[in-house]
Structures are given as structure tokens and as C-alpha cells.
C-alpha positions in Angstrom: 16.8 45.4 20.2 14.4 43.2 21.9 12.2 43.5 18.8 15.0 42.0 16.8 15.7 39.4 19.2 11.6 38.4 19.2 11.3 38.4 15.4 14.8 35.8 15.2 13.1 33.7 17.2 9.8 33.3 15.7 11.5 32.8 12.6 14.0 30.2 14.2 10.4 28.2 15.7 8.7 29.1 11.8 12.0 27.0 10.5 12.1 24.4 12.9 8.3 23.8 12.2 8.3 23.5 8.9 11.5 21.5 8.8 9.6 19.1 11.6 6.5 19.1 8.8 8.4 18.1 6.1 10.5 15.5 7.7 7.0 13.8 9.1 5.4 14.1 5.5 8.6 12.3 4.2 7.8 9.3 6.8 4.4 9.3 6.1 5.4 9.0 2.3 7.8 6.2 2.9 5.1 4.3 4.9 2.6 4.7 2.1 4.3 3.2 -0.8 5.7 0.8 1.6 2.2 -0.4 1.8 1.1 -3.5 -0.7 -2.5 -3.1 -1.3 -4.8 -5.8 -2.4 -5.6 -7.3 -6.6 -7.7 -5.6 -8.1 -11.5 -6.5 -9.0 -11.8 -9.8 -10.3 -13.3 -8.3 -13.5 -10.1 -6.7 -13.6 -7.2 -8.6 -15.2 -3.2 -8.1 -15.5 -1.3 -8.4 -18.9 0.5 -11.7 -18.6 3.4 -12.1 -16.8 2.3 -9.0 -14.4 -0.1 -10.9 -11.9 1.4 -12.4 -8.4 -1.0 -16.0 -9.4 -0.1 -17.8 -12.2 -3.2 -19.8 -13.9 -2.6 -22.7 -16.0 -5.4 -22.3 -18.3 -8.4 -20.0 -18.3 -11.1 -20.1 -15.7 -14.9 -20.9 -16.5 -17.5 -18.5 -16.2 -14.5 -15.6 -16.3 -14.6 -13.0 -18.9 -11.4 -11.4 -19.8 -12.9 -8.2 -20.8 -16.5 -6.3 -20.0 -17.7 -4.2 -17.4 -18.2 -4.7 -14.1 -20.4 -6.7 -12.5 
């Protein structure tokens, strides 16, 4: 009986571990896509309309395409 009583229990702590696991991954989750990470490259460029700085016209000495550097 005391067998049965030990093996319920370590499952109960298994459970309660895994449920403690998952609910930290789920904040850790929620705090990385929370997160706003920095532009890209400056080689690098948007489509219109997706960039957080509009320009008025283009900028010398910038390339729109190539490789970087």
C-alpha cells in the first residue's frame, strides 16, 4: 500500500513540474515577442509603406539593392 501511495505522489510532483515548466515557457514566450528589436542593416531595406521612418526622397550614397558591406 505504501508503494502505491509513493508512486501517486511522484507522479502528482512529475505533474506539478511539468505543468510549472510549461506555464514559465509560456511567460518566457510572451516576453519574447513582447520584445521590439532594432531595423535591420542599413543595406537592408523595407517594401514601402513597411518601415517605422518615412524618407521623402532617396538618400545619396544608398544603394537599394547589393550585398553587404
Amino acid at each position: 500500500m505504501e508503494t502505491l501511495i509513493a508512486l501517486a505522489a511522484v507522479a502528482l510532483l512529475i505533474a506539478l513540474g511539468m505543468r510549472l515548466i510549461h506555464r514559465l515557457n509560456a511567460q518566457h514566450d510572451a516576453r519574447i515577442a513582447a520584445h521590439h528589436f532594432s531595423d535591420p542593416f542599413p543595406a537592408v531595406f523595407r517594401p514601402p509603406g513597411h518601415s517605422p521612418h518615412t524618407r521623402a526622397g532617396p538618400v545619396p550614397g544608398h544603394r537599394s539593392t547589393g550585398t553587404w558591406p
